[in-house]
FIKOLZA-1660 file (N, C-alpha, C; in steps of 0.1 Angstrom, whole numbers, plus 5000, padded with zeros to 4 digits):
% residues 180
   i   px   py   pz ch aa at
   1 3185 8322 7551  A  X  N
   1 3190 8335 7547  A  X CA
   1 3191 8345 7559  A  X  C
   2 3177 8345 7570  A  X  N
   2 3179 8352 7581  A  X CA
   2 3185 8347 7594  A  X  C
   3 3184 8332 7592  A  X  N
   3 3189 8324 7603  A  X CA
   3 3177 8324 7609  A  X  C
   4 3164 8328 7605  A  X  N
   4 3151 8324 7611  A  X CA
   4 3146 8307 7615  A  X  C
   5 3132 8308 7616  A  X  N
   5 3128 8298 7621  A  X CA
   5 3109 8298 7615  A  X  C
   6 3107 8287 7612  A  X  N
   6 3092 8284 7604  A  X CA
   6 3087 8276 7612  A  X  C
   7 3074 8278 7622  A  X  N
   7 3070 8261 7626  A  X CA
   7 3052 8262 7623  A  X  C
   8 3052 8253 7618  A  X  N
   8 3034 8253 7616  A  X CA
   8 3028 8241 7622  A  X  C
   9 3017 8245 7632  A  X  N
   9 3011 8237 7636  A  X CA
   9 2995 8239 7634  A  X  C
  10 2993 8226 7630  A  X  N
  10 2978 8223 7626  A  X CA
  10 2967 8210 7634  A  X  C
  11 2957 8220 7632  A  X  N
  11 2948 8205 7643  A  X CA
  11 2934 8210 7632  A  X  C
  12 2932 8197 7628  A  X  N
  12 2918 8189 7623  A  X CA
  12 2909 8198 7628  A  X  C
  13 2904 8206 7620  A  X  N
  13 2891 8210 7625  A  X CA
  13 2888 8228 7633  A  X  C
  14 2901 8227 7635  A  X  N
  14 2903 8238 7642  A  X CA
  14 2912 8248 7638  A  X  C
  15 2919 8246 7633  A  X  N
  15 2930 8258 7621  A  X CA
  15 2942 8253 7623  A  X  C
  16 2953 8265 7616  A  X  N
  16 2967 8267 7612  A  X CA
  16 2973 8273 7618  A  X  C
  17 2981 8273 7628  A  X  N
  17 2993 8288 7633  A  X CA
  17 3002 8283 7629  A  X  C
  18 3010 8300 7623  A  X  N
  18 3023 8295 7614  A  X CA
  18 3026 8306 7618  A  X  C
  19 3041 8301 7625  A  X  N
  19 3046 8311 7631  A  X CA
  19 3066 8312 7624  A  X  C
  20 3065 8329 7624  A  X  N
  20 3076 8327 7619  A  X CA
  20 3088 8339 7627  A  X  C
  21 3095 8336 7629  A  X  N
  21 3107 8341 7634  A  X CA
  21 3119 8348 7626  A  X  C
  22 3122 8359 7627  A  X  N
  22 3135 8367 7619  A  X CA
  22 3151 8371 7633  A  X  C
  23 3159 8368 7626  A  X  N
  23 3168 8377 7638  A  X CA
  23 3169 8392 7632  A  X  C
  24 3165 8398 7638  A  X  N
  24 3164 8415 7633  A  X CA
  24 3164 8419 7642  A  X  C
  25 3170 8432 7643  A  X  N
  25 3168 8442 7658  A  X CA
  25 3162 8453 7651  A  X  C
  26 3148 8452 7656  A  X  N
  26 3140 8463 7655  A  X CA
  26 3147 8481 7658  A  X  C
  27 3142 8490 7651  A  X  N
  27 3144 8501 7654  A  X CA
  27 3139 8508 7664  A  X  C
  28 3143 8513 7672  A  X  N
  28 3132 8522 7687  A  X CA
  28 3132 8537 7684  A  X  C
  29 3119 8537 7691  A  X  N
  29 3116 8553 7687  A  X CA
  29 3121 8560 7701  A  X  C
  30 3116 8573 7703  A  X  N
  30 3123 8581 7711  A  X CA
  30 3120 8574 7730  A  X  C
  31 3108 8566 7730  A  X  N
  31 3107 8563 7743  A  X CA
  31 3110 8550 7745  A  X  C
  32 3122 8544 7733  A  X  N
  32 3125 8529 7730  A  X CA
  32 3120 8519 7728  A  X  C
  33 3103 8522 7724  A  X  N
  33 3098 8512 7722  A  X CA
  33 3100 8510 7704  A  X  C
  34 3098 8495 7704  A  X  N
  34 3099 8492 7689  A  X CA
  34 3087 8501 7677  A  X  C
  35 3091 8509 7667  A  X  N
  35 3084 8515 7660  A  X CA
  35 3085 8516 7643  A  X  C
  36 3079 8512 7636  A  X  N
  36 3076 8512 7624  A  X CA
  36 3074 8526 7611  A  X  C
  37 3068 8537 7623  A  X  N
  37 3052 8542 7614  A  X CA
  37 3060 8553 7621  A  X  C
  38 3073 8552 7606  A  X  N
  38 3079 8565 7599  A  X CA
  38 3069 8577 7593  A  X  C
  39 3055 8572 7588  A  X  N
  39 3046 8582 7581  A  X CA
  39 3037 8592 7590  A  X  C
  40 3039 8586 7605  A  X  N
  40 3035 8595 7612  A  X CA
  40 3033 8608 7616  A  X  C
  41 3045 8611 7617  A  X  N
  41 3050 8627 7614  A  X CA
  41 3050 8636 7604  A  X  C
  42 3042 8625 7591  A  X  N
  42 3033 8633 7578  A  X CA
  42 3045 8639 7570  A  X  C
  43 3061 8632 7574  A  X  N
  43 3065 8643 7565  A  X CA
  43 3072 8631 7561  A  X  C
  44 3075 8629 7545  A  X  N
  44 3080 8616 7537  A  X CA
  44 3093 8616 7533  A  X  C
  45 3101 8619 7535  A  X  N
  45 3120 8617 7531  A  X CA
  45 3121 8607 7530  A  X  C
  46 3127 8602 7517  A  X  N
  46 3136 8592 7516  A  X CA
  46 3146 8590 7515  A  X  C
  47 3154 8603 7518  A  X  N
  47 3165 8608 7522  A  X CA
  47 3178 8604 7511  A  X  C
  48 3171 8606 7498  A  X  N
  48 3183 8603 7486  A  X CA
  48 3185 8593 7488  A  X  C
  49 3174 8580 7492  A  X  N
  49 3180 8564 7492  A  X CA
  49 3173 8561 7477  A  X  C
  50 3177 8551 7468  A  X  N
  50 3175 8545 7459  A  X CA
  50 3164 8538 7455  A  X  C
  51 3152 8540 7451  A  X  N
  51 3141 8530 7451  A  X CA
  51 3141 8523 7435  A  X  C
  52 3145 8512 7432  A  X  N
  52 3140 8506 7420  A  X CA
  52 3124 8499 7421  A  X  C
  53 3116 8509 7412  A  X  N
  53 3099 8501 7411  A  X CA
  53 3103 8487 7402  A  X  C
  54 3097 8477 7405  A  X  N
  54 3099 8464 7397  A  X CA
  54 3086 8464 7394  A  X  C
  55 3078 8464 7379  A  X  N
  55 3065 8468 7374  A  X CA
  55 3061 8466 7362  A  X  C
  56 3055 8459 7359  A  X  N
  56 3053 8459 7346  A  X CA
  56 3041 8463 7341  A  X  C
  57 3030 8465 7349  A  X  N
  57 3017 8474 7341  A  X CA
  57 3021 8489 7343  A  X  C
  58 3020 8496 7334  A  X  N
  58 3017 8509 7333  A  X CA
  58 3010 8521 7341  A  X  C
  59 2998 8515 7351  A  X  N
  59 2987 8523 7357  A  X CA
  59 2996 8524 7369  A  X  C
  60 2999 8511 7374  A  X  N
  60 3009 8506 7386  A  X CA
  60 3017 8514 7386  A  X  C
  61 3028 8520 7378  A  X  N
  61 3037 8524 7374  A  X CA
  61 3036 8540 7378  A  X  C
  62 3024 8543 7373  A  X  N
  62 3017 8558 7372  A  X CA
  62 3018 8562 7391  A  X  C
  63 3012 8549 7394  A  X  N
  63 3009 8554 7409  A  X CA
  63 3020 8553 7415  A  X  C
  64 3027 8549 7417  A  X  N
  64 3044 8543 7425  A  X CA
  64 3052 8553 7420  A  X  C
  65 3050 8565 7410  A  X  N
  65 3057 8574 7409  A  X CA
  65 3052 8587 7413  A  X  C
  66 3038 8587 7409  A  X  N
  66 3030 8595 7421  A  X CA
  66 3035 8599 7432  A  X  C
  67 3034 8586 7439  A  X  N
  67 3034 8582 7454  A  X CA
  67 3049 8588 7456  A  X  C
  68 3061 8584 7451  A  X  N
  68 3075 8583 7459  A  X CA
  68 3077 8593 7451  A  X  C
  69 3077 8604 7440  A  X  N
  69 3081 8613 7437  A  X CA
  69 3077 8623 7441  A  X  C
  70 3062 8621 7445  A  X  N
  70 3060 8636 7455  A  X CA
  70 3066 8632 7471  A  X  C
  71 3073 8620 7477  A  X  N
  71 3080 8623 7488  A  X CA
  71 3099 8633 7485  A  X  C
  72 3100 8637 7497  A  X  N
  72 3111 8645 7498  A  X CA
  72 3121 8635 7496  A  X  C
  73 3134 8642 7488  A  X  N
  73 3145 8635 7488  A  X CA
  73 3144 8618 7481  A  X  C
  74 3134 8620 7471  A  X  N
  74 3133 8604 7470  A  X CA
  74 3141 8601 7452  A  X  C
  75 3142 8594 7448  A  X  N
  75 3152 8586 7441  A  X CA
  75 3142 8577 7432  A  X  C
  76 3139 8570 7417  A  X  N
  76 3137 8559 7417  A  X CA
  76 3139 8553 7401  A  X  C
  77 3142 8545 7396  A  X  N
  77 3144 8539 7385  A  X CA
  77 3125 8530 7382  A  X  C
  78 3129 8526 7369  A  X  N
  78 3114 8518 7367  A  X CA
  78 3123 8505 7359  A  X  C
  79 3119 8493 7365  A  X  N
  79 3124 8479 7356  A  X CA
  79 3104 8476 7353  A  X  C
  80 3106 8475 7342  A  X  N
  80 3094 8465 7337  A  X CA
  80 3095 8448 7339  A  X  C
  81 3103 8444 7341  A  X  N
  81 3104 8426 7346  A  X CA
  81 3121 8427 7349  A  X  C
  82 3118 8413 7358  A  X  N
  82 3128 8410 7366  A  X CA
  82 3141 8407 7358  A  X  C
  83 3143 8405 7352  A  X  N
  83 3155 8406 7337  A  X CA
  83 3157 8421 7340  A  X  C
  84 3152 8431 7334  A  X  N
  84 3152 8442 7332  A  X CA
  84 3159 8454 7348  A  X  C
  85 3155 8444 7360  A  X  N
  85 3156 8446 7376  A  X CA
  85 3173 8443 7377  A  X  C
  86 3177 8428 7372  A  X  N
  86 3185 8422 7372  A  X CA
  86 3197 8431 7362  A  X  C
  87 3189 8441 7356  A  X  N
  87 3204 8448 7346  A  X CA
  87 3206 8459 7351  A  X  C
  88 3194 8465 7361  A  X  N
  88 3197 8480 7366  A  X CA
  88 3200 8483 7379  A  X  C
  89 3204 8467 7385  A  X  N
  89 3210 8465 7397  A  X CA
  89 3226 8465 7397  A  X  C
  90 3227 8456 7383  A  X  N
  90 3239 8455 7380  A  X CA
  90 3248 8468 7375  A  X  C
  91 3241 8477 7373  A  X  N
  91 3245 8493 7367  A  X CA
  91 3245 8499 7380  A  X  C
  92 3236 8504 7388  A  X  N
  92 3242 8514 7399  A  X CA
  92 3235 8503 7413  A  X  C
  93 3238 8509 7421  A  X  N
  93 3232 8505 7433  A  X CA
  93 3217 8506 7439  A  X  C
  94 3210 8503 7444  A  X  N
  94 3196 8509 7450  A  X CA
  94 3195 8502 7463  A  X  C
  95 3190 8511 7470  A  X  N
  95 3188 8510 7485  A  X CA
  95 3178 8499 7489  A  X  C
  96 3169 8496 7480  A  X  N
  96 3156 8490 7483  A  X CA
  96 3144 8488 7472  A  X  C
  97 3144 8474 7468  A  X  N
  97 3133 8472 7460  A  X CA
  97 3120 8469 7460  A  X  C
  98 3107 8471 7450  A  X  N
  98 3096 8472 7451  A  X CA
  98 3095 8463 7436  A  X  C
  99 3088 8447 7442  A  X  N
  99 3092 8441 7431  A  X CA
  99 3074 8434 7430  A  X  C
 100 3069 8438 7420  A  X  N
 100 3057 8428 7415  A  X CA
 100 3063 8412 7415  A  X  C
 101 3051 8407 7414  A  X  N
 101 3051 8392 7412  A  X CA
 101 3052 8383 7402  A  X  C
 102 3038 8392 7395  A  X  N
 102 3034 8383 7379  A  X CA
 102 3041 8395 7364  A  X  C
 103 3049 8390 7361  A  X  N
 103 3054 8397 7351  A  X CA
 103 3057 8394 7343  A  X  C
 104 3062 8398 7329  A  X  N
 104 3065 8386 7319  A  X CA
 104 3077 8392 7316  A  X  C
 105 3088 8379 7307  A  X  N
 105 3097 8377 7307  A  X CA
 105 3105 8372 7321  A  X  C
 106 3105 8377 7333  A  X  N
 106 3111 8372 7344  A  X CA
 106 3102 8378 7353  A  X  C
 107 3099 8367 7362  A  X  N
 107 3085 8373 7372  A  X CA
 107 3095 8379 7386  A  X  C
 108 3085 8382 7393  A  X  N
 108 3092 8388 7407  A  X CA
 108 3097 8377 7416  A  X  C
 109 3090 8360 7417  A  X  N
 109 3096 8351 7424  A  X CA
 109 3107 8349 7417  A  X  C
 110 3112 8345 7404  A  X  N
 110 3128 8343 7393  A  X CA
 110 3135 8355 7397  A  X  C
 111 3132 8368 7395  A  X  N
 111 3142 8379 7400  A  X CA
 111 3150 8382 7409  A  X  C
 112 3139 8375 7421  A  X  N
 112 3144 8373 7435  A  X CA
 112 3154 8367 7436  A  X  C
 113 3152 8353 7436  A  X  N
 113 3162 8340 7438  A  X CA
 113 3174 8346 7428  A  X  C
 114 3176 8347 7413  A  X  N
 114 3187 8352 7409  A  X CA
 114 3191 8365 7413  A  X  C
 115 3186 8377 7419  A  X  N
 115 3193 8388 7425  A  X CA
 115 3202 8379 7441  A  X  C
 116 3191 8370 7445  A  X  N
 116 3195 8365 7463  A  X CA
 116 3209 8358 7455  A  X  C
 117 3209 8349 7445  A  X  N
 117 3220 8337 7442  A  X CA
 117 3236 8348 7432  A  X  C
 118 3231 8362 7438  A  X  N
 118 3242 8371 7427  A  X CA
 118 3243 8375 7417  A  X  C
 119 3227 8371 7408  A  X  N
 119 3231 8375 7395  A  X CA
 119 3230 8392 7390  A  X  C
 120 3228 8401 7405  A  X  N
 120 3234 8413 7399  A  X CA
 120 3246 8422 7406  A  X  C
 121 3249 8412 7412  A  X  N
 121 3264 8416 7416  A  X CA
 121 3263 8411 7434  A  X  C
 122 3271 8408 7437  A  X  N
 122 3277 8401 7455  A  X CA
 122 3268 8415 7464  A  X  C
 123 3272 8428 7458  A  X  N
 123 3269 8437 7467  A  X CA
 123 3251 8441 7464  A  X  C
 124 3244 8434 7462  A  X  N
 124 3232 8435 7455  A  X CA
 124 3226 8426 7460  A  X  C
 125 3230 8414 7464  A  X  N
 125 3224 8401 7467  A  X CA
 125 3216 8404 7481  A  X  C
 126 3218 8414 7487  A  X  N
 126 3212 8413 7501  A  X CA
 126 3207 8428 7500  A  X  C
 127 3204 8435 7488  A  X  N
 127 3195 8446 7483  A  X CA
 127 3177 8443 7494  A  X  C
 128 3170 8447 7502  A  X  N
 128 3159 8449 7509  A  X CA
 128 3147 8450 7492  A  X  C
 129 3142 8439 7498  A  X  N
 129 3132 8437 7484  A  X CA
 129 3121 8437 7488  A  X  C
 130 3111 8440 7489  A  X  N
 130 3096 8441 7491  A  X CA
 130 3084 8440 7482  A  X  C
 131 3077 8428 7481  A  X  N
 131 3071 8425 7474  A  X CA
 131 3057 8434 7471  A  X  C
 132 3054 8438 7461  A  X  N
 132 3039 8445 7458  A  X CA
 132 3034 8442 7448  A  X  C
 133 3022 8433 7451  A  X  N
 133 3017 8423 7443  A  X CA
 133 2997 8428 7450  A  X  C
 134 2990 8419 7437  A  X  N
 134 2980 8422 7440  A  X CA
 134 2971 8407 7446  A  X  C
 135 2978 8396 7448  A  X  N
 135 2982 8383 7451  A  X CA
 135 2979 8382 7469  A  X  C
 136 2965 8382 7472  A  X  N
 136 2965 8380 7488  A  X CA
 136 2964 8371 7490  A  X  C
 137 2968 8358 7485  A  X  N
 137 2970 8342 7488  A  X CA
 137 2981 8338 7499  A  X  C
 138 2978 8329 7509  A  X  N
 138 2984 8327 7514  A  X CA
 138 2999 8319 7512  A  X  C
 139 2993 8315 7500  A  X  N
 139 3006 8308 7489  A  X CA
 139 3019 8317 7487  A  X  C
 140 3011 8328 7485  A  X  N
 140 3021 8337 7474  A  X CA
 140 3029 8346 7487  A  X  C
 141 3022 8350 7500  A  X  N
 141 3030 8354 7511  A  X CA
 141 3042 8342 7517  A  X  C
 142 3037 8328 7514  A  X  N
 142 3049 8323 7520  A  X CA
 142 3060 8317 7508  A  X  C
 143 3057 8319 7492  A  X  N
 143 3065 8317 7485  A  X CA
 143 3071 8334 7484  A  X  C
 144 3067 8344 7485  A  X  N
 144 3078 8356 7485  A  X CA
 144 3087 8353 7496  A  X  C
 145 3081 8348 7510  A  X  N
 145 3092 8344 7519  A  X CA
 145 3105 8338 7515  A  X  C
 146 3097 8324 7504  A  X  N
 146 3106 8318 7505  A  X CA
 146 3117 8320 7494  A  X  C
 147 3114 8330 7487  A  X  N
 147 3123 8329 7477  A  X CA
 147 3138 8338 7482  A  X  C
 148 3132 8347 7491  A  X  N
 148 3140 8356 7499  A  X CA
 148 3137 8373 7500  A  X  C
 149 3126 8374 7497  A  X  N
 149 3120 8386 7498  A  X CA
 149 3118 8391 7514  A  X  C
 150 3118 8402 7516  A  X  N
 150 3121 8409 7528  A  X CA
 150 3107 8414 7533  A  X  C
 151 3099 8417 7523  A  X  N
 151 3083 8422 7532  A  X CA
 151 3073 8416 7520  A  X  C
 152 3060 8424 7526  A  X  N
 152 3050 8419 7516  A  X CA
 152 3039 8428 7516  A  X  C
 153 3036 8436 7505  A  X  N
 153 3023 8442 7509  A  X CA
 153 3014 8440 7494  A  X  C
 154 3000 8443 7494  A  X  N
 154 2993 8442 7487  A  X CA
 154 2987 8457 7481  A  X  C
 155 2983 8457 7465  A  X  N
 155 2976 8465 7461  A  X CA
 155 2961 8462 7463  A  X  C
 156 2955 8474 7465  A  X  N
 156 2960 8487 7459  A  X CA
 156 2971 8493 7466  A  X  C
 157 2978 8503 7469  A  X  N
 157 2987 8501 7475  A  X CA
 157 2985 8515 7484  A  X  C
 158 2984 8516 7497  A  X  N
 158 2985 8524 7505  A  X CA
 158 3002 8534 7505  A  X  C
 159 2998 8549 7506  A  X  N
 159 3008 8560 7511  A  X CA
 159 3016 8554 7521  A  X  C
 160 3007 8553 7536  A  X  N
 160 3013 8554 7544  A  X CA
 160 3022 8539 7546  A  X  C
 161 3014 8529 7543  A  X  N
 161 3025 8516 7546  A  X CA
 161 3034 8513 7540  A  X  C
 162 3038 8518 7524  A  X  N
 162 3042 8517 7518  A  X CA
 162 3060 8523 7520  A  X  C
 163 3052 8538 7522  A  X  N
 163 3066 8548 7528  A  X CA
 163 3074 8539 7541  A  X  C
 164 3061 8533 7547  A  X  N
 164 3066 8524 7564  A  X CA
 164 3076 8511 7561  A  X  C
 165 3073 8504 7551  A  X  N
 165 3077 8496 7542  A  X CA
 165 3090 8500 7540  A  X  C
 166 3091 8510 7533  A  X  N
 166 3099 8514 7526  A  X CA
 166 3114 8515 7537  A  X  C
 167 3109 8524 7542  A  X  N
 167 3118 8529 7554  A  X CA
 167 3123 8517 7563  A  X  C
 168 3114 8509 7568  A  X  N
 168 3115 8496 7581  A  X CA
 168 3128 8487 7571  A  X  C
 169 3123 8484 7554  A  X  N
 169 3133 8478 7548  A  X CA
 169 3150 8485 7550  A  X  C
 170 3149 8498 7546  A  X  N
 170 3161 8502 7545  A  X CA
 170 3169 8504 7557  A  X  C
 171 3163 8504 7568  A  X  N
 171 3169 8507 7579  A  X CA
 171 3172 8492 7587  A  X  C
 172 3165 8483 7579  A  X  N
 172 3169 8477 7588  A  X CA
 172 3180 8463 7578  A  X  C
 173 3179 8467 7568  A  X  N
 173 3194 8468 7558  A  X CA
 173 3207 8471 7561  A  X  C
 174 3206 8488 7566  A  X  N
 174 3211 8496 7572  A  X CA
 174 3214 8494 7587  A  X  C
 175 3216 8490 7597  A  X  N
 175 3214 8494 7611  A  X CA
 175 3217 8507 7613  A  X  C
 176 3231 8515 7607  A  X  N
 176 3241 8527 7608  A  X CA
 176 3231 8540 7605  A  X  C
 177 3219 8539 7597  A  X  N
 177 3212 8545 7591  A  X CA
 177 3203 8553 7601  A  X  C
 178 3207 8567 7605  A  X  N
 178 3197 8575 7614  A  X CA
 178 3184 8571 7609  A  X  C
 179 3172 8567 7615  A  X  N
 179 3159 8572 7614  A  X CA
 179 3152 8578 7618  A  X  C
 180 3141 8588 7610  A  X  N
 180 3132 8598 7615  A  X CA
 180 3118 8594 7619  A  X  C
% end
């Protein structure tokens, strides 16, 4: 999907490195070095971009609108499962999704693959998806990889990484897209 690269090497006794490669061109900050940590500057725009929460508990739900409704200029729909993701993608556009894992009716890995394979439209298929799961297995980070999910973070779910998340996705979706 990225034109990346997976290689894992293992030795008996001594561990795992699994290394993985993206073609992305990182965003540079003012002294051109590569930079992330949009939340720095304490101030949170999301500049009228689109966020669909993909959620299906309630508490979860409570917090993710907390969180991104008290940022500036922010945007967001709520899908309760991936069916539900898959019909409000197909209805307007969104800049960037925030998709749980375990859900019922259609989980976050099925959502994926059918939003990646077009089932909510050509111009949606390459929508910046970011998984937020409560799932710190190493399983479940390299099956969101592989389904075609774009990041990964874990709850509970942190302000600042989240907005960082947020932003690193969209922009780098985007290349055209000023960042602050």
């Amino acid at each position: 999907m990225h034109q990346g690269k997976i290689a894992v090497q293992s030795e008996e006794g001594v561990g795992t490195t699994v290394s993985l490669q993206l073609n992305k061109t990182l965003p540079k900050n003012g002294n051109g070095a590569n930079s992330f940590d949009y939340a720095k500057s304490g101030v949170f725009d999301l500049e009228n971009k689109n966020v669909l929460i993909v959620e299906d508990n309630a508490l979860n739900q409570m917090v993710l609108k907390i969180l991104i409704g008290n940022w500036k200029n922010s945007r967001f729909e709520i899908a309760n499962n991936g069916q539900e993701a898959i019909d409000l993608l197909k209805a307007q556009p969104f800049d960037v999704v925030l998709m749980d894992l375990q859900m019922p009716v259609m989980d976050g890995y099925e959502a994926t693959t059918a939003i990646r394979a077009g089932a909510a439209g050509t111009a949606m298929s390459k929508v910046p998806i970011i998984a937020v799961t409560a799932d710190v297995t190493q399983k479940a980070r390299f099956r969101v990889l592989e389904v075609g999910m774009d990041d990964y973070m874990t709850k509970p779910i942190n302000k600042e990484e989240l907005y960082n998340k947020i932003k690193k996705a969209i922009y780098l979706g985007n290349p055209e897209m000023p960042h602050k």
